[in-house]
N, C-alpha and C positions, 0 to 999 in steps of 0.2 A: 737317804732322803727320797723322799715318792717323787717319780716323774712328773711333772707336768701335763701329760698327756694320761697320765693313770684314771681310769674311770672306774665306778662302783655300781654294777647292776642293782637298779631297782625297779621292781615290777619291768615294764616294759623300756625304763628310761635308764642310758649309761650317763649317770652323775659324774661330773668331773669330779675329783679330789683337792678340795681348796676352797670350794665354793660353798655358800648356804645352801645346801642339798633341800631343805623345803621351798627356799625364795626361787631355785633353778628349776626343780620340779613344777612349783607352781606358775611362769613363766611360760613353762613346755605345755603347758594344760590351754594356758590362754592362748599360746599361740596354734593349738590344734583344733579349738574348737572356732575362736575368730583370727586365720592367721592373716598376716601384715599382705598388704598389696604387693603385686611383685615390681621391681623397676620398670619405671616407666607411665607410673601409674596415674600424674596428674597431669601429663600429653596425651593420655587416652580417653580420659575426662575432658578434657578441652576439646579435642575433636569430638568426641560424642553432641558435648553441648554445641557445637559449632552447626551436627549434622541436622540435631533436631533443632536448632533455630532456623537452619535453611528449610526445612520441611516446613516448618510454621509459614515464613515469609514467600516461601513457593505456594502456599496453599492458598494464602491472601493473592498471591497475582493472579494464579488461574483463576478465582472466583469475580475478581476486576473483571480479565478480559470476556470469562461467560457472560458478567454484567453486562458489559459493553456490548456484547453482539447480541444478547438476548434485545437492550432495548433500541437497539439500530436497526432490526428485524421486526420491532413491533408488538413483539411476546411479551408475554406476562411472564413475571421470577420467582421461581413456588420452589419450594422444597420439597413439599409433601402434598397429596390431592387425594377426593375419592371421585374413581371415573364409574358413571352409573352405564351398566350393558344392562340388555334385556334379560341377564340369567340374574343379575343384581348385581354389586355396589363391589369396586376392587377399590381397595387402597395400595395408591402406589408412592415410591421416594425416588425424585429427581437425583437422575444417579450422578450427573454433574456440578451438584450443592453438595449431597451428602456427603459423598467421597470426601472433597477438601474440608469441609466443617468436621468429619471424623479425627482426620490427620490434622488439625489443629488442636482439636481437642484433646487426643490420646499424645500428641507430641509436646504441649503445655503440662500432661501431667506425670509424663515421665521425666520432662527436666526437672520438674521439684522432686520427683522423686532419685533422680542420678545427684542433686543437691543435696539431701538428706545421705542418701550414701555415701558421701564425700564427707560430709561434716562427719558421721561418724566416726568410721575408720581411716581420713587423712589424716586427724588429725590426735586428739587424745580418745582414749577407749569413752564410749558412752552406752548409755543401757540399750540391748539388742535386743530387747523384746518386740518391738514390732515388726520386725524381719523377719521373725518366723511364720508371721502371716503374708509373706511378700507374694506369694503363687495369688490366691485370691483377689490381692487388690492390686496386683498388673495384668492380668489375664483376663480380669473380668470387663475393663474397660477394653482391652486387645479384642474378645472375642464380639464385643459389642458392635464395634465399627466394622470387624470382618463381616457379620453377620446383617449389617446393614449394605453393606456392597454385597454381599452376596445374593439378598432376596431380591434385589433393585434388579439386578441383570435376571433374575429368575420372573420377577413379574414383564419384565420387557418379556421375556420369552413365552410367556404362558399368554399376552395379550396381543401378541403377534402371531395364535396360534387359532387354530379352525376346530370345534371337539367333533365329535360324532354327530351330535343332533345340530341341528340349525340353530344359528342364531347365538353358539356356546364357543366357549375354549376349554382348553384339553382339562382345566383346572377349575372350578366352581369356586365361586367369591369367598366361600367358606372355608374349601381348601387351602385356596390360594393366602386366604388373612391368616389363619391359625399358621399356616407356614411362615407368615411376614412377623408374626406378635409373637404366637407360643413356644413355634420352637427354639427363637433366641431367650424369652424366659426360661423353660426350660433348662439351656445351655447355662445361665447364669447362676441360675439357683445349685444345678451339679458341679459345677467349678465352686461357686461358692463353699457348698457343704465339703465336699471332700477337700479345697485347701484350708480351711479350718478345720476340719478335723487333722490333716497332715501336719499344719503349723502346731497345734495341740500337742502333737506327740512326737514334733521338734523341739517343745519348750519343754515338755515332762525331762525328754532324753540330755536337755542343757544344761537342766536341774542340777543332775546327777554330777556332771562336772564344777556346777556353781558349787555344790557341798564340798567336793574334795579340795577345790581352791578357795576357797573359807576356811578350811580346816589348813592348808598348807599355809594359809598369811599367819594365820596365830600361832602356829609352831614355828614360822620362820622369824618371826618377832621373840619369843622365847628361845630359841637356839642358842647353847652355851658353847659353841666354836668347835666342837668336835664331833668325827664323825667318824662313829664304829662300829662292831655290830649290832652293840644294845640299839642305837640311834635309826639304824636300817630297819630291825624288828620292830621298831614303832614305825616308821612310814609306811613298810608292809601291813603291819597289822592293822594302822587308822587308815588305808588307803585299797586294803584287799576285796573291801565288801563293793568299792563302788568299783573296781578295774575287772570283778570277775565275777559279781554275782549279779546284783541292779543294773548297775550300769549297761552289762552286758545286754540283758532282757528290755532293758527300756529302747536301746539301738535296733534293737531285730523289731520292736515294736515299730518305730519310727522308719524302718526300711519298709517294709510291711503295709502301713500307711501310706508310702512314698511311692509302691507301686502298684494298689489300687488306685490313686489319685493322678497318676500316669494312664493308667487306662482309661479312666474318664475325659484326662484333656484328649488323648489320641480318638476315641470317639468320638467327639466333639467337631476335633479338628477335619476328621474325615469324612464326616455328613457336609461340614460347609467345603470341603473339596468335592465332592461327588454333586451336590445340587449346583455348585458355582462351574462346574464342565459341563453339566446337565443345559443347567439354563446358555449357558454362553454358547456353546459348539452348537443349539437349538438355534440360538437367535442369530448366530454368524451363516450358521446356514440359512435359515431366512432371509439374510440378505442377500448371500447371493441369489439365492434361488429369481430375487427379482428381476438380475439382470437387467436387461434393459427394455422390464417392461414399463409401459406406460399407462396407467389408471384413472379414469378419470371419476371424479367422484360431486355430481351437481352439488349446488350447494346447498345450504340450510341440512341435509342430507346427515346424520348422525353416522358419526364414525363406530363400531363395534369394536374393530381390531385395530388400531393402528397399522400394520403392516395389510392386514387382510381387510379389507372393510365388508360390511355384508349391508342390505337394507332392514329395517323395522318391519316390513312385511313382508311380501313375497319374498322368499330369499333368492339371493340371485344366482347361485351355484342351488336349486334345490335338490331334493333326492331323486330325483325322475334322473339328473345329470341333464337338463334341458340349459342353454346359453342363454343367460338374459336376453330378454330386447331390449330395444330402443327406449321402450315407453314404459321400461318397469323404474320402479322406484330409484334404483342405483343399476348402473351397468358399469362391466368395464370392458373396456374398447383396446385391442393392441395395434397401434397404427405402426407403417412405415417412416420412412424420414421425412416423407415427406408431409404425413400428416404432425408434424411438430417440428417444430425450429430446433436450430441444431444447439444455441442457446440452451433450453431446457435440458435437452442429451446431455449437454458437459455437465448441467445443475443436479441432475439425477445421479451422472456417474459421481461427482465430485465427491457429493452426498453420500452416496452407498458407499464409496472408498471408506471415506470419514468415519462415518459409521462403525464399519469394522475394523476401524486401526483402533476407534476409542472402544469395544467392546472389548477387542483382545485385549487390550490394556487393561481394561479393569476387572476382569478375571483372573488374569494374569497376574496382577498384584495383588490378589486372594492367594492364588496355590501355592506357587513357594513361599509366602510368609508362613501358610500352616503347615506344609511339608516342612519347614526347615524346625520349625515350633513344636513338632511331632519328633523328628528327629532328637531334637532338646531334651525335650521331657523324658524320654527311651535313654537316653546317653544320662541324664542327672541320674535315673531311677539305678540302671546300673553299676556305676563308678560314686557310689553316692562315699565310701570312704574313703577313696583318689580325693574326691572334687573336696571334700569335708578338711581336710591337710596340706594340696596341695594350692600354693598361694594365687597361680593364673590359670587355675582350673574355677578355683573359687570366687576370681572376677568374672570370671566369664559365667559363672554361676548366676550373678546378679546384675550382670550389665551388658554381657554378650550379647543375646538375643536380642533386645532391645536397639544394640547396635545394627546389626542385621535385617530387623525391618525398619530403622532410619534409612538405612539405604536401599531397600527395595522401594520402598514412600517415595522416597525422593528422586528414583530416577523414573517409577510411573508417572510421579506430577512432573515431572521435567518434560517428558516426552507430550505428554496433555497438553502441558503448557505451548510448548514448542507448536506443537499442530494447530493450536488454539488460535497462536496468533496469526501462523502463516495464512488459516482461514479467513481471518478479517481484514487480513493484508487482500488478497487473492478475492474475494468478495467487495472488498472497496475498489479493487481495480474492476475485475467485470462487471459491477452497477455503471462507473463511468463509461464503459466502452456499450453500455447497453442501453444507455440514455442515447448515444450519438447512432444508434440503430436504430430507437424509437421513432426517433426525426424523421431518416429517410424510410420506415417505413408507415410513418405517418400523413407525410407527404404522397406516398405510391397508393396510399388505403382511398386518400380526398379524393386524389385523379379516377380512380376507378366510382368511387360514388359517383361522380359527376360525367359518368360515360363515356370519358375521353379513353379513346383506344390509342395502343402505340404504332408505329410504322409498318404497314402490310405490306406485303408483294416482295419481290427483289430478295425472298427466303426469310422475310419476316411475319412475326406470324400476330396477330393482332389479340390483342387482351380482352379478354372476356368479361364483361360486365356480372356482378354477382350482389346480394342482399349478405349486408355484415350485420352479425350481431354481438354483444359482449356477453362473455361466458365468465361466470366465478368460478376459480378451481379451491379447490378447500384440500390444507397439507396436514397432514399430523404427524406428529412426531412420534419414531420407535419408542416404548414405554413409560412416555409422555403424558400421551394423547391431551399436547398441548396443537391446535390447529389453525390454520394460519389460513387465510382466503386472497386470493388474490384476482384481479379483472385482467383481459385482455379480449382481444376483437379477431373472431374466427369467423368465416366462414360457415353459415347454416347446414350446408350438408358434412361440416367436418367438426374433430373434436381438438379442443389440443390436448398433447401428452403431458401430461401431469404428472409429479412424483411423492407417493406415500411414503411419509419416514425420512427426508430431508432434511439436517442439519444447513447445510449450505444453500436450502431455496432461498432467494430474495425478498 
């Protein structure tokens, strides 16, 4: 009597002895080409969906609280603008709309798509032909949103920048748009073409297994219970052309495919890391570089750079290197402490902090999603017949990554968020505390119009009588160039310190 543990080489599979050697073969086919989830599989489903519905309803709060502070502040809510300079017309995307409208967007279509993959293989086998175009139609909305946070921070930097000639930045309107338009087309259309071509000759190579498990369900339906070696020489022989001649050639085909279309997403991904470090570590330095200057900038006065402003005529930095004056179109003036309230000082610091916690951040929630996305595509292209067999190489195949920028999303909008709101906490408190300064120094401003001096002699020193005027300082915002104006009562021979590129001015 055969042992129970007796197996029957065929082709590459040891058949037990007892069983429908076609119904068990053909079984080992399905489950090599789609094999079964590994344990655990509808807990990591539920957390996925759990991650990107917090990503979704994170996205909705931050854009609440920018609402809220955008029109508490008095700005206008734009998404998208074109700012006219005198070299011509940028078009820029408010990088604190886009950002969360991406991540709602790409995190709404990856839950139906982690839905979709669930209903198929949790539950009974359904047809898997649209999975082999899955690179194409997850990566192309992926690289969409990277490439919209990417150019945002890159046009903040190129409009916060000074070029060679007067009156220009480092990047011309033409430049700088075919960078913001073409090369994310571009990027689409290469992702596009080569994951349909890849998915193509995923399906050809599926083919080749669909024919041999067709052919294995009709022989295992006709199978008259015995199995010997006339029965072996027919599975070999209806099952040799596709194990070692087609079949073989259509997988080197489909490896082949898999790592040209890897080197396209890896370029891809490496141009939007390289202009998204470009533009960021450009524009972080730019802030600091301001330090704790103070600029002022009259009003009516068109802004050129947001961070730099220059005037419409005489430039005020010319090529001579000659210091504006007083009486040119725009100047800027660095005063001491004492020519600005110390008010403004924390407004300015608070501001430029801000600033660069939200730049690093949104840079920063660029590189390692396509570092890690690079990494992906290199590890699937190599281990492609690991990943092909193995059942939690092959989730990770199709739901991994996705996983991994839910939670890169999600701790960037956290952190935004978080800052987001402290600022409008912190901002409601200093309006209040700055109203009850207005007062007394409302009060001290009257006494001096009306010439009354304070107590002389005995080491006091008596108040100088002076002509006040109101000055409008005009703010613009880092890669905005949304501008803000504000009044206050200076002193004729004095300027106040003003600050360009404040998130937290008043």
């Amino acid at each position: 009597m055969a042992s129970s543990n007796a197996t029957v080489q065929v082709a590459s599979f040891d058949v037990p002895v007892g069983v429908n050697p076609y119904a068990w073969v053909q079984a080992q086919l399905l489950a090599q080409m789609y094999p079964p989830w590994a344990s655990g599989f509808h807990v990591r489903f539920i957390v996925l969906l759990v991650v990107l519905a917090a990503v979704i309803i994170l996205s909705f709060l931050y854009l609440a609280l920018y609402t809220t502070e955008t029109r508490r502040k008095g700005r206008e809510w734009w998404a998208w603008r074109v700012i006219e300079r005198p070299a011509g017309r940028y078009l820029i995307i408010n990088q604190y709309v886009g950002y969360p409208i991406c991540s709602i967007a790409l995190g709404a279509m990856w839950i139906g798509y982690t839905c979709w993959i669930y209903q198929m293989f949790g539950g009974a086998h359904a047809d898997p032909s649209p999975l082999f175009y899955f690179y194409p139609f997850c990566w192309i909305p992926f690289f969409i949103s990277m490439s919209i946070t990417t150019f945002a921070v890159l046009s903040g930097a190129n409009l916060a920048s000074k070029g060679r000639a007067p009156n220009s930045h480092r990047l011309s309107p033409f430049i700088a748009n075919t960078l913001l338009l073409g090369l994310p087309l571009c990027m689409v259309v290469a992702i596009s073409v080569a994951g349909i071509w890849s998915g193509r000759k995923w399906q050809i190579f599926a083919h080749s297994w669909t024919a041999a498990y067709d052919a294995l369900g009709v022989a295992a339906s006709e199978w008259n219970g015995t199995f010997d070696e006339a029965t072996k020489a027919e599975m070999l022989g209806g099952l040799g052309a596709d194990f070692s001649g087609s079949r073989l050639e259509r997988y080197f085909e489909f490896r082949s495919s898999q790592y040209i279309s890897t080197v396209i997403y890896c370029l891809s991904a490496s141009i939007l890391i390289v202009i998204n470090l470009t533009g960021g570590l450009y524009l972080l330095a730019t802030l600091r570089a301001l330090g704790g200057q103070h600029r002022v900038v009259p009003r009516n006065e068109p802004l050129v750079a947001p961070l730099q402003p220059f005037a419409t005529g005489p430039s005020a930095l010319d090529t001579t290197g000659a210091s504006p004056t007083p009486n040119s179109p725009i100047s800027f003036e660095n005063k001491d402490s004492r020519s600005s309230s110390a008010w403004e000082k924390m407004s300015a610091s608070a501001g430029l902090k801000r600033l660069e916690w939200d730049v690093t951040l949104f840079f920063i929630a660029v590189v390692p999603a396509c570092v890690l996305f690079m990494g992906f595509s290199i590890f699937m292209a190599n281990n492609l017949t690991v990943v092909l067999t193995t059942p939690s190489l092959y989730e990770f195949a199709f739901m991994g990554i996705i996983f991994i920028y839910a939670c890169i999303t999600f701790l960037s909008l956290l952190a935004l968020t978080i800052k987001t709101a402290l600022s409008v906490y912190s901002s409601r408190s200093r309006g209040s505390a700055r109203l009850g300064d207005d007062t007394v120094e409302a009060n001290l401003r009257r006494r001096r119009a009306q010439g009354k001096a304070g107590p002389a002699g005995a080491g006091g020193v008596g108040v100088v009588v002076c002509e006040w005027k109101e000055i409008e300082s005009v703010y613009e915002e880092p890669w905005t160039g949304q501008s803000t104006t504000r009044g206050s009562l200076y002193p004729r021979d004095m300027h106040p310190g003003s600050f360009v590129g404040g998130e937290d001015t008043l």
